[in-house]
N, CA, C and O atoms as a GROMACS GRO file, in nm:
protein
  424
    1UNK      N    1  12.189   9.828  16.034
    1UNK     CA    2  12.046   9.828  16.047
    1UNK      C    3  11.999   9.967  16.092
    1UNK      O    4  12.073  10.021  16.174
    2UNK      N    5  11.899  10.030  16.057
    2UNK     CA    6  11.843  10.150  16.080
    2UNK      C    7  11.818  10.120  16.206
    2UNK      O    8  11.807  10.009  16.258
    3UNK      N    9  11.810  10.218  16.247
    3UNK     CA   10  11.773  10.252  16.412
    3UNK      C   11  11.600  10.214  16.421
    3UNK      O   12  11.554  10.202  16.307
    4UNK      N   13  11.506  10.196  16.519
    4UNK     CA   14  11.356  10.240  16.517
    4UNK      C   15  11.343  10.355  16.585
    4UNK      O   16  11.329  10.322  16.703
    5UNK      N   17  11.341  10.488  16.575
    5UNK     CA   18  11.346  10.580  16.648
    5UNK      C   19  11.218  10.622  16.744
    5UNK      O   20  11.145  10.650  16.649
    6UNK      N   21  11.156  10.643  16.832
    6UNK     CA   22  11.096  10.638  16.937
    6UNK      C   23  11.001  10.534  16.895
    6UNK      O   24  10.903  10.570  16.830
    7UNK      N   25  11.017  10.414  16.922
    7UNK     CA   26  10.909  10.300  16.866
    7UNK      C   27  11.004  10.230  17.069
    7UNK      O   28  11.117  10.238  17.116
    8UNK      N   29  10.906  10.187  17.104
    8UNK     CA   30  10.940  10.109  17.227
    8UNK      C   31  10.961   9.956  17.177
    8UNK      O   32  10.881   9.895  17.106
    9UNK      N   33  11.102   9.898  17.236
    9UNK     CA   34  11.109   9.760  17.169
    9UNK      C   35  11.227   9.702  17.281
    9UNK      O   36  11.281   9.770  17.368
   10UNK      N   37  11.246   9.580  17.256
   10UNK     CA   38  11.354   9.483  17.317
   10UNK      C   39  11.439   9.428  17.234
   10UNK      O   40  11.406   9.386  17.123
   11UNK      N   41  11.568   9.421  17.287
   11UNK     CA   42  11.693   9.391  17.204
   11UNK      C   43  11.775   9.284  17.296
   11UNK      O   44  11.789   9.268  17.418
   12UNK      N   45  11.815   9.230  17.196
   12UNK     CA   46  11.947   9.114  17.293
   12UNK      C   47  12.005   9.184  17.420
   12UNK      O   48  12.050   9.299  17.418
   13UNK      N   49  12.000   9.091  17.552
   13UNK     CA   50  12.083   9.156  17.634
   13UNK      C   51  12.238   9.175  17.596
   13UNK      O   52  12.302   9.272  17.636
   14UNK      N   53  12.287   9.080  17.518
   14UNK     CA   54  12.443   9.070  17.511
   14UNK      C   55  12.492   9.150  17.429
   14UNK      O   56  12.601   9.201  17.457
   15UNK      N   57  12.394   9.196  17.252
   15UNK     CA   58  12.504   9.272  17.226
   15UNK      C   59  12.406   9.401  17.172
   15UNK      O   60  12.451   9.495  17.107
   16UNK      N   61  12.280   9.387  17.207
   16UNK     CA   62  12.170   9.565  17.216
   16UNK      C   63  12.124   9.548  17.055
   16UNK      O   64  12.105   9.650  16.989
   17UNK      N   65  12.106   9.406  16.989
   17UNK     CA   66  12.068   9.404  16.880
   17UNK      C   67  11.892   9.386  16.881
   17UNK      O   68  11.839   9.286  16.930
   18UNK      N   69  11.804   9.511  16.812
   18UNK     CA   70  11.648   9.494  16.843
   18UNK      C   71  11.616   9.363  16.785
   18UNK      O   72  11.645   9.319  16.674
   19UNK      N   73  11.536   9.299  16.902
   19UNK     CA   74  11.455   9.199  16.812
   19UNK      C   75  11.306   9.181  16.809
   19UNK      O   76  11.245   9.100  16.740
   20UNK      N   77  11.237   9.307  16.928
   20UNK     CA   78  11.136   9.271  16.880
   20UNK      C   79  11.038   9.415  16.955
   20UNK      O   80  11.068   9.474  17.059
   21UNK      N   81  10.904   9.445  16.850
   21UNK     CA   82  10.874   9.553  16.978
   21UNK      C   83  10.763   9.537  17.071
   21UNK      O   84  10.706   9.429  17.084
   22UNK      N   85  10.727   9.664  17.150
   22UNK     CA   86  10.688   9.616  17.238
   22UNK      C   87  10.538   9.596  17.190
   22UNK      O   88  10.481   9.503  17.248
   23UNK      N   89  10.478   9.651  17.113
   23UNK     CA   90  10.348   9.670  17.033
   23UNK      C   91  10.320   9.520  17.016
   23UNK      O   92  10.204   9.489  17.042
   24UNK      N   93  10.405   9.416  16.977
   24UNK     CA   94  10.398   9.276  16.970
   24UNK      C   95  10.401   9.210  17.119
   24UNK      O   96  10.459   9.101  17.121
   25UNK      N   97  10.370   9.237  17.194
   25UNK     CA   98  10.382   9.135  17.280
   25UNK      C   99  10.235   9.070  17.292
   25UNK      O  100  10.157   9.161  17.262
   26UNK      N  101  10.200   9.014  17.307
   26UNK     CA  102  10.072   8.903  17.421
   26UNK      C  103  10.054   8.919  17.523
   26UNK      O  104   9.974   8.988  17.585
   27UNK      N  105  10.169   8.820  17.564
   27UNK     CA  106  10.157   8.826  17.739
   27UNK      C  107  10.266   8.797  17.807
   27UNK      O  108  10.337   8.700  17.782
   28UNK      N  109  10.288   8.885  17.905
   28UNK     CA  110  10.414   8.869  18.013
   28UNK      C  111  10.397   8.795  18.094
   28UNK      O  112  10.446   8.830  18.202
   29UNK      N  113  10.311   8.630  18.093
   29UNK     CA  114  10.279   8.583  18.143
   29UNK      C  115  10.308   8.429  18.135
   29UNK      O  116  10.228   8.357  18.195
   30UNK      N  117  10.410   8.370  18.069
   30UNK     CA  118  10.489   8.266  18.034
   30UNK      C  119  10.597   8.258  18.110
   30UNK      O  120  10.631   8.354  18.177
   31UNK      N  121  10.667   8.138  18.110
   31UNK     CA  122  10.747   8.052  18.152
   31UNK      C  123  10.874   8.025  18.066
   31UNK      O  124  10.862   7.927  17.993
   32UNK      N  125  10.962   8.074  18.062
   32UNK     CA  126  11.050   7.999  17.987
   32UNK      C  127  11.164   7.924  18.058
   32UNK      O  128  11.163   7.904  18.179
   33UNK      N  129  11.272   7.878  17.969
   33UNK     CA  130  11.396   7.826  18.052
   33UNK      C  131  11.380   7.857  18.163
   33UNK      O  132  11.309   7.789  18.236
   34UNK      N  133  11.464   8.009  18.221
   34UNK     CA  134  11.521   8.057  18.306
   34UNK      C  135  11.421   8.129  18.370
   34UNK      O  136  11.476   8.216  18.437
   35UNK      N  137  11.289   8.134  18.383
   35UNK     CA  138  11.198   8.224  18.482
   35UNK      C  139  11.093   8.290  18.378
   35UNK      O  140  11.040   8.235  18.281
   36UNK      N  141  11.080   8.424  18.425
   36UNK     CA  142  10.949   8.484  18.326
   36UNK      C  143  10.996   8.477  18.184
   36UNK      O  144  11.117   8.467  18.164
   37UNK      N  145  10.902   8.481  18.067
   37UNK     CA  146  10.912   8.520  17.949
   37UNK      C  147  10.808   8.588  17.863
   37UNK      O  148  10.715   8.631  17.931
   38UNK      N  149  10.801   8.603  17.771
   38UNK     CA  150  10.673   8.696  17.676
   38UNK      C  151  10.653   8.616  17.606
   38UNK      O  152  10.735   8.526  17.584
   39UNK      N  153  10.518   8.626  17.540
   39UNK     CA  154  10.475   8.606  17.418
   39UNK      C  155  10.491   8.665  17.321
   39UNK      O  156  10.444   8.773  17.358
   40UNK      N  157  10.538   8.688  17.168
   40UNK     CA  158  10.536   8.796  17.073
   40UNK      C  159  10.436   8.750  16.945
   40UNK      O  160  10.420   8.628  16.947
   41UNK      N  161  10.401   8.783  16.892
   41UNK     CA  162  10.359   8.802  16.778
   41UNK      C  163  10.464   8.775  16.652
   41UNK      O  164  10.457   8.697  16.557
   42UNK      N  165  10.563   8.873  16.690
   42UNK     CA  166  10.647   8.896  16.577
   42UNK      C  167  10.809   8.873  16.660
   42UNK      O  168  10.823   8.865  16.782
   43UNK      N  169  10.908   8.866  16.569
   43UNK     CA  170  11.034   8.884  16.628
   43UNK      C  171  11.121   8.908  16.479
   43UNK      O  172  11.109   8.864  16.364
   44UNK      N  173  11.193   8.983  16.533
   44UNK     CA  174  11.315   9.049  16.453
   44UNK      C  175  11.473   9.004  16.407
   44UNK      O  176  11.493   8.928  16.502
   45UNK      N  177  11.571   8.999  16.345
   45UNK     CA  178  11.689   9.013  16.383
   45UNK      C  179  11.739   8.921  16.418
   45UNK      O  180  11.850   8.926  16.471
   46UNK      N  181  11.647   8.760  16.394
   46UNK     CA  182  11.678   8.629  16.471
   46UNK      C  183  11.676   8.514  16.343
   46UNK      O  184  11.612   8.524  16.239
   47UNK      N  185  11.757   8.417  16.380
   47UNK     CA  186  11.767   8.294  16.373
   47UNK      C  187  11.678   8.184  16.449
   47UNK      O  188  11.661   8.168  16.569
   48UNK      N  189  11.614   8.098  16.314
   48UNK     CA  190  11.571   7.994  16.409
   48UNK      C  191  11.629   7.874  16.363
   48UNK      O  192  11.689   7.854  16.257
   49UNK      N  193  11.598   7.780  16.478
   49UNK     CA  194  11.686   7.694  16.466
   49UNK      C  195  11.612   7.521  16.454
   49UNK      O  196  11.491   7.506  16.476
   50UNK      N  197  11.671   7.441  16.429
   50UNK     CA  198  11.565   7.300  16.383
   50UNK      C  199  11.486   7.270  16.478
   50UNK      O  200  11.524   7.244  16.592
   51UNK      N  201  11.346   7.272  16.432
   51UNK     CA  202  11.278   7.231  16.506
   51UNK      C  203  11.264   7.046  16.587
   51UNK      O  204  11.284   6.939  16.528
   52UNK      N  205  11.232   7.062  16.711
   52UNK     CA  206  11.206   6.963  16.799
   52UNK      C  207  11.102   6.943  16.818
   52UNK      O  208  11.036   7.025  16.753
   53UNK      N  209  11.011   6.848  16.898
   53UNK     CA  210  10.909   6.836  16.980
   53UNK      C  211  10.966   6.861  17.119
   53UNK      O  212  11.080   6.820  17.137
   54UNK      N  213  10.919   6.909  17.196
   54UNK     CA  214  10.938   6.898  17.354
   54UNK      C  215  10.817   6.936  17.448
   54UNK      O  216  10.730   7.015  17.413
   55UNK      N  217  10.820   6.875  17.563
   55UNK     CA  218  10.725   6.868  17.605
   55UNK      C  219  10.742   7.037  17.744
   55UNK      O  220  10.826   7.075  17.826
   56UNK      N  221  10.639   7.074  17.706
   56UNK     CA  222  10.642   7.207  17.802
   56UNK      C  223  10.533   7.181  17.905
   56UNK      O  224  10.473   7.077  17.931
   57UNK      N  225  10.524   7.297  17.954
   57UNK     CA  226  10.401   7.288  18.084
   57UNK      C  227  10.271   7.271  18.060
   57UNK      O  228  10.189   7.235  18.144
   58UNK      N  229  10.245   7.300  17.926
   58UNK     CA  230  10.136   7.330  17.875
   58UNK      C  231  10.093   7.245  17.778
   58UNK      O  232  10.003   7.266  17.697
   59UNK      N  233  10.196   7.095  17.797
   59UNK     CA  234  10.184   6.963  17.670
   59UNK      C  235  10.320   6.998  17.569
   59UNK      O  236  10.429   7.057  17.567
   60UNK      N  237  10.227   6.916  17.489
   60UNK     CA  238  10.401   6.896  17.356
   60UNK      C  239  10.330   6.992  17.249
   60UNK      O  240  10.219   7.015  17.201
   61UNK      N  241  10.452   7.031  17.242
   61UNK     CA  242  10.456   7.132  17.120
   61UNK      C  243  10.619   7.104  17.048
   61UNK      O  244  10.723   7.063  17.100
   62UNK      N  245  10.582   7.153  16.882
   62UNK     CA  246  10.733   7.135  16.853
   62UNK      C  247  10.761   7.292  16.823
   62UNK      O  248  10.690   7.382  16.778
   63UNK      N  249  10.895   7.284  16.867
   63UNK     CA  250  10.932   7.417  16.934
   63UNK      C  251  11.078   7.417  16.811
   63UNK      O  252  11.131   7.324  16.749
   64UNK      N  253  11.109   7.585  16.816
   64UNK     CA  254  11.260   7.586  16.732
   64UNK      C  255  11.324   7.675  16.803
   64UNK      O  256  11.291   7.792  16.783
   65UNK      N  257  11.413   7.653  16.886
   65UNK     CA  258  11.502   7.753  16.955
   65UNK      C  259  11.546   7.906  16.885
   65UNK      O  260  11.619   7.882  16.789
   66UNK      N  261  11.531   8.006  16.896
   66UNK     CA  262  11.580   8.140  16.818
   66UNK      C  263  11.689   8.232  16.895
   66UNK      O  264  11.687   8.281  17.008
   67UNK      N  265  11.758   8.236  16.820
   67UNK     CA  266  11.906   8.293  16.833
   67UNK      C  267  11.896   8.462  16.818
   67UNK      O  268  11.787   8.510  16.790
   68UNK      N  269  11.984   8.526  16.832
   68UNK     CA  270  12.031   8.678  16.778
   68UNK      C  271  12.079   8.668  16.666
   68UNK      O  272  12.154   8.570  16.667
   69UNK      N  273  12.077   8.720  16.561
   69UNK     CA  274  12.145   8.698  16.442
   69UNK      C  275  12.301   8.773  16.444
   69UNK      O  276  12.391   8.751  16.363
   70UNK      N  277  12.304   8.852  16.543
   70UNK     CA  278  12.415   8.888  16.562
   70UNK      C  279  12.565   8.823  16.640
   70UNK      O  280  12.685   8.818  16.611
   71UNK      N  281  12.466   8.774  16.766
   71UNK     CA  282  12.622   8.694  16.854
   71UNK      C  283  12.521   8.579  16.897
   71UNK      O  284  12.540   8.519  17.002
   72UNK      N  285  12.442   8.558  16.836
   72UNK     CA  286  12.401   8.428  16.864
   72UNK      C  287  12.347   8.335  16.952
   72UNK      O  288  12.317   8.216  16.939
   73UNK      N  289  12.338   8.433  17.071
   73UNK     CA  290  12.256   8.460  17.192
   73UNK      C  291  12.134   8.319  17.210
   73UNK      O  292  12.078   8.344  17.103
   74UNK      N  293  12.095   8.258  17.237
   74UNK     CA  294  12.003   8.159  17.259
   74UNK      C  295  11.890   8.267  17.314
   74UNK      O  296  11.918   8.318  17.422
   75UNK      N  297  11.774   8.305  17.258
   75UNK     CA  298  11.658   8.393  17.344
   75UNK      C  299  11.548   8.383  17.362
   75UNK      O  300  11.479   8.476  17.403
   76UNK      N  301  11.494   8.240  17.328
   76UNK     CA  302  11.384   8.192  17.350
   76UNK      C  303  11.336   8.060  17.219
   76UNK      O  304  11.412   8.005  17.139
   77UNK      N  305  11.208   8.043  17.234
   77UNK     CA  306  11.164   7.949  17.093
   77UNK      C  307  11.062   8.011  17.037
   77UNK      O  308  11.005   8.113  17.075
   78UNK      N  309  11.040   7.944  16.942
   78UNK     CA  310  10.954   7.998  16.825
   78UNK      C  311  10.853   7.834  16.846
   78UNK      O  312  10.894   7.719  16.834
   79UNK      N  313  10.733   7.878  16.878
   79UNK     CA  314  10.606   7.799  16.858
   79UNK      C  315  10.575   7.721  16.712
   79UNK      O  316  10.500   7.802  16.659
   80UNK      N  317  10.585   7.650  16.652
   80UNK     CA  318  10.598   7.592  16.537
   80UNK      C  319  10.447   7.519  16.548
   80UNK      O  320  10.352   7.577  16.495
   81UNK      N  321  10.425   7.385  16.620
   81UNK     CA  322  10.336   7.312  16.665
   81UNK      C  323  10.282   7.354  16.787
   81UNK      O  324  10.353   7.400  16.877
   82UNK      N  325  10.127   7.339  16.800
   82UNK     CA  326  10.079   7.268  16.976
   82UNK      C  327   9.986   7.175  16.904
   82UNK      O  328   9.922   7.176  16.799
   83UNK      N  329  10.005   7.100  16.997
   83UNK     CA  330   9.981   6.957  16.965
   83UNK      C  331   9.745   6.956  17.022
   83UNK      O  332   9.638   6.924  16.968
   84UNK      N  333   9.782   6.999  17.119
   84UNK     CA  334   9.695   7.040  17.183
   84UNK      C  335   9.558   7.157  17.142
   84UNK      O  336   9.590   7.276  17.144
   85UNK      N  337   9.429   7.128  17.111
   85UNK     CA  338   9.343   7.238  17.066
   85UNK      C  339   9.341   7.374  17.159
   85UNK      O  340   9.298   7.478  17.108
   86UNK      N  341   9.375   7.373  17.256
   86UNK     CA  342   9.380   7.488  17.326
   86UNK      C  343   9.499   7.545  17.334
   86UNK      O  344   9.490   7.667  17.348
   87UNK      N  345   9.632   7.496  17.330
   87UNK     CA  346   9.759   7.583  17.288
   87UNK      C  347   9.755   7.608  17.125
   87UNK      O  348   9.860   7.656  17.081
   88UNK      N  349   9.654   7.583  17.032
   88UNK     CA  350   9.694   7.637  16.866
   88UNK      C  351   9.697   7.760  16.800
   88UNK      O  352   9.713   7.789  16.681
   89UNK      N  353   9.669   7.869  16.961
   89UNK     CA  354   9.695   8.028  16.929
   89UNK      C  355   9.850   8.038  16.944
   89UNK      O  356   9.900   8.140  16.896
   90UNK      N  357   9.937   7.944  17.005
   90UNK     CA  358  10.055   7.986  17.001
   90UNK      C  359  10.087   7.977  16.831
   90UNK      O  360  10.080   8.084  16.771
   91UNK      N  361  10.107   7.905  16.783
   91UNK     CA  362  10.162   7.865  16.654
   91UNK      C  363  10.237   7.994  16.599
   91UNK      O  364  10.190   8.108  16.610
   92UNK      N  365  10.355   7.963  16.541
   92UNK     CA  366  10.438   8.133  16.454
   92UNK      C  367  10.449   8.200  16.548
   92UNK      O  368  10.502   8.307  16.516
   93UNK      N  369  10.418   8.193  16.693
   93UNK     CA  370  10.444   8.329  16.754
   93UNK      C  371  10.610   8.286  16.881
   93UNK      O  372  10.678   8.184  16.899
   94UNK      N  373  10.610   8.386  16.924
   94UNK     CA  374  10.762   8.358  16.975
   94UNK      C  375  10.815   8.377  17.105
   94UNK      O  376  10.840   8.497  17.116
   95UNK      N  377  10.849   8.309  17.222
   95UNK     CA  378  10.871   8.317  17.361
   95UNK      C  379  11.057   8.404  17.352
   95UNK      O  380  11.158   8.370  17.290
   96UNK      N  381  11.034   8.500  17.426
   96UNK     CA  382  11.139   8.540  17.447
   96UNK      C  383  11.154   8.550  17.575
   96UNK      O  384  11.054   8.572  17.643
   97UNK      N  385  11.316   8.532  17.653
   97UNK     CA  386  11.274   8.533  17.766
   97UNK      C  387  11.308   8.667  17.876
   97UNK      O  388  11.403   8.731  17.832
   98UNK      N  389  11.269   8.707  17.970
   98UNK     CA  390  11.323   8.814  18.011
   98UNK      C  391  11.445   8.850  18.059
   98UNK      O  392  11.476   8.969  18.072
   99UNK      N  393  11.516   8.763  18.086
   99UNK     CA  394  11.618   8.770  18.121
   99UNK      C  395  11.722   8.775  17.995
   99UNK      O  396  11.840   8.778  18.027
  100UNK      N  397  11.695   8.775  17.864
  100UNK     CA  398  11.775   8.780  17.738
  100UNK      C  399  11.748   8.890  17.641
  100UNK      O  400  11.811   8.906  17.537
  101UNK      N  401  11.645   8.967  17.686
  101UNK     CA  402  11.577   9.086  17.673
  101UNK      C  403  11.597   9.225  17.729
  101UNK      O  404  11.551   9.225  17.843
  102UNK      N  405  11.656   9.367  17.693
  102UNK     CA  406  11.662   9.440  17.763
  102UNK      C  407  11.553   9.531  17.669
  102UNK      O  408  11.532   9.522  17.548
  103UNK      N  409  11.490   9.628  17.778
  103UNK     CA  410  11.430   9.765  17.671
  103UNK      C  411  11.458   9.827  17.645
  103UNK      O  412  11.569   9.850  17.695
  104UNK      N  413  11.418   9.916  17.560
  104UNK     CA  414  11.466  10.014  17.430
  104UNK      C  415  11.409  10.101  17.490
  104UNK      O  416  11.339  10.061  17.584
  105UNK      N  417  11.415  10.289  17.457
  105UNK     CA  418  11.338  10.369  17.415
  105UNK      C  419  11.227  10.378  17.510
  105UNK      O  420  11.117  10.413  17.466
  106UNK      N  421  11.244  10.348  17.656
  106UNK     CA  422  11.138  10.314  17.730
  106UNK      C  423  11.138  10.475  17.787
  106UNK      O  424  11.053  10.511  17.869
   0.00000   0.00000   0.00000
């Protein structure tokens, strides 16, 4: 994969594969699994995986877990559904979490 050369972005903690930049984020202001997470817009370099319903903090949404395409890393979900009229800006966009995230080019 080509490099992004001074473009600021986040890559798998485990094996430094980019998945997403920083120009995409929303908000550093989510919840995931393990503590803080982001919102993205976009994501890179990933696998998603069958979607579920599950119920989050914010109601049910059906959610698809997204992987690293490289080592396979579990790094957040991908917004598919909100069930809810006030979560339907999530939809397509993608929780990554910080702790599965390191920065790039910072």
């Amino acid at each position: 994969m080509a490099e992004m050369v001074g473009l600021r972005l986040y890559s798998c903690c485990n094996c430094r594969n980019q998945v997403a930049l920083h120009d995409d984020v929303i908000s550093k202001s989510f919840q995931g699994r393990n503590g803080r997470a982001f919102l993205f817009s976009h994501a890179m370099n990933i696998m998603v995986g069958p979607k579920e319903d599950r119920q989050l903090m914010t109601g049910l949404h059906t959610v698809a877990d997204v992987y690293c395409c490289d080592c396979r890393e579990v790094l957040g979900w991908k917004y598919e559904r909100a069930y809810e009229e006030t979560q339907k800006y999530k939809e397509g966009k993608f929780i990554l979490e910080k702790t599965k995230i390191v920065k790039e080019n910072w």
